[in-house]
C-alpha positions in Angstrom: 58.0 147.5 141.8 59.8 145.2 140.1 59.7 141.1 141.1 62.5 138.6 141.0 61.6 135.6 140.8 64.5 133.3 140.2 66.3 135.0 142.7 69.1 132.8 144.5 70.8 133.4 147.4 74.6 133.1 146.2 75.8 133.7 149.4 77.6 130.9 150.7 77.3 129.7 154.2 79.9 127.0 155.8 79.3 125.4 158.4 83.7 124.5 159.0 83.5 125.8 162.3 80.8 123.7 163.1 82.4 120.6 162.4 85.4 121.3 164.0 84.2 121.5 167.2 82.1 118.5 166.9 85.9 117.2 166.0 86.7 118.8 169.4 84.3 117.0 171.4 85.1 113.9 169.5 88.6 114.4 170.1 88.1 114.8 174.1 85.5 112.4 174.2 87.5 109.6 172.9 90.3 110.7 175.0 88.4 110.1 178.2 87.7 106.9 176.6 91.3 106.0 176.9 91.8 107.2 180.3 88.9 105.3 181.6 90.6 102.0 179.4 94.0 102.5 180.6 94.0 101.7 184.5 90.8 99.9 184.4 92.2 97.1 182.4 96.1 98.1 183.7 95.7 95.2 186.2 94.1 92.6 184.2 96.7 89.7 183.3 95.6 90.6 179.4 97.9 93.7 178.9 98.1 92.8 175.2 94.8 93.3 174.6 94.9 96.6 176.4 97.7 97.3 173.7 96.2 97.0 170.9 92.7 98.8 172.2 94.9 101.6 172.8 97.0 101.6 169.8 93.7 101.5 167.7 91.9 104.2 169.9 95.2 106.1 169.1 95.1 106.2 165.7 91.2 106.6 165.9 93.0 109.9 167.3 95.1 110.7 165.4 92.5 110.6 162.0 90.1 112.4 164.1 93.0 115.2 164.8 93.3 115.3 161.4 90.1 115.8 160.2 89.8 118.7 163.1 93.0 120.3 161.6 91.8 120.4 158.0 88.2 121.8 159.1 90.0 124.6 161.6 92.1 125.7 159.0 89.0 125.9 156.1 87.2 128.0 159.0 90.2 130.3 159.3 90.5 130.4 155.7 86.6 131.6 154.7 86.9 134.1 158.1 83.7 132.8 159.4 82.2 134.3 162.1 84.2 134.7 165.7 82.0 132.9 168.0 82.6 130.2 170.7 82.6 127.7 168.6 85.6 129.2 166.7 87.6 130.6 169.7 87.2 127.0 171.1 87.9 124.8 168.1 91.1 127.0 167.6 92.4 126.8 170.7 91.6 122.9 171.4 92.8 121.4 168.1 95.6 123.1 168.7 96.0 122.0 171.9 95.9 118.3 170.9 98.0 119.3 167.4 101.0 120.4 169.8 100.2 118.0 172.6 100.4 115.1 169.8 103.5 116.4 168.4 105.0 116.8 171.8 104.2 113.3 173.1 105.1 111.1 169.8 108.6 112.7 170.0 109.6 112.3 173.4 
């Protein structure tokens, strides 16, 4: 029987799926975040500063979509494992991707 000893496990595990669903939650986390801004402060006789929260938390966004994009398409690209993390950080950062696209254009 023969030992290895300096044996290394070369196989490669990513965890890209991972972190793009943390993205996700992120993503619809700071979302509700926005909703809950929007009217609350909608009445207040400061509406600039409602403004600018907003325009921040929408760029906040908008990095955050990124980084979800770039992590979705790295977990499509090393064909990790089809779980519910996968299925659901496809479907949702693409959700936002097209709803983003959609809403800055109109």
């Amino acid at each position: 029987m023969e030992e290895i000893l300096d044996y290394e496990d070369n196989e490669k595990t990513t965890n890209y799926r991972k972190w793009a669903f943390r993205f996700l939650i992120y993503l619809v986390l700071l979302f509700a975040i926005g909703f809950y801004l929007f009217p609350s402060n909608l009445a207040a006789s400061e509406f600039g500063d409602l403004q600018q929260k907003l325009f921040i938390l929408g760029w906040i966004l908008k990095i955050f979509l990124c980084i979800g994009i770039f992590f979705t398409i790295m977990m499509i690209r090393n064909n990790e494992t089809r779980d519910y993390k996968y299925w659901i950080s496809l479907f949702g950062i693409s959700f936002f991707f097209v709803a983003t696209v959609v809403f800055n254009f109109i």
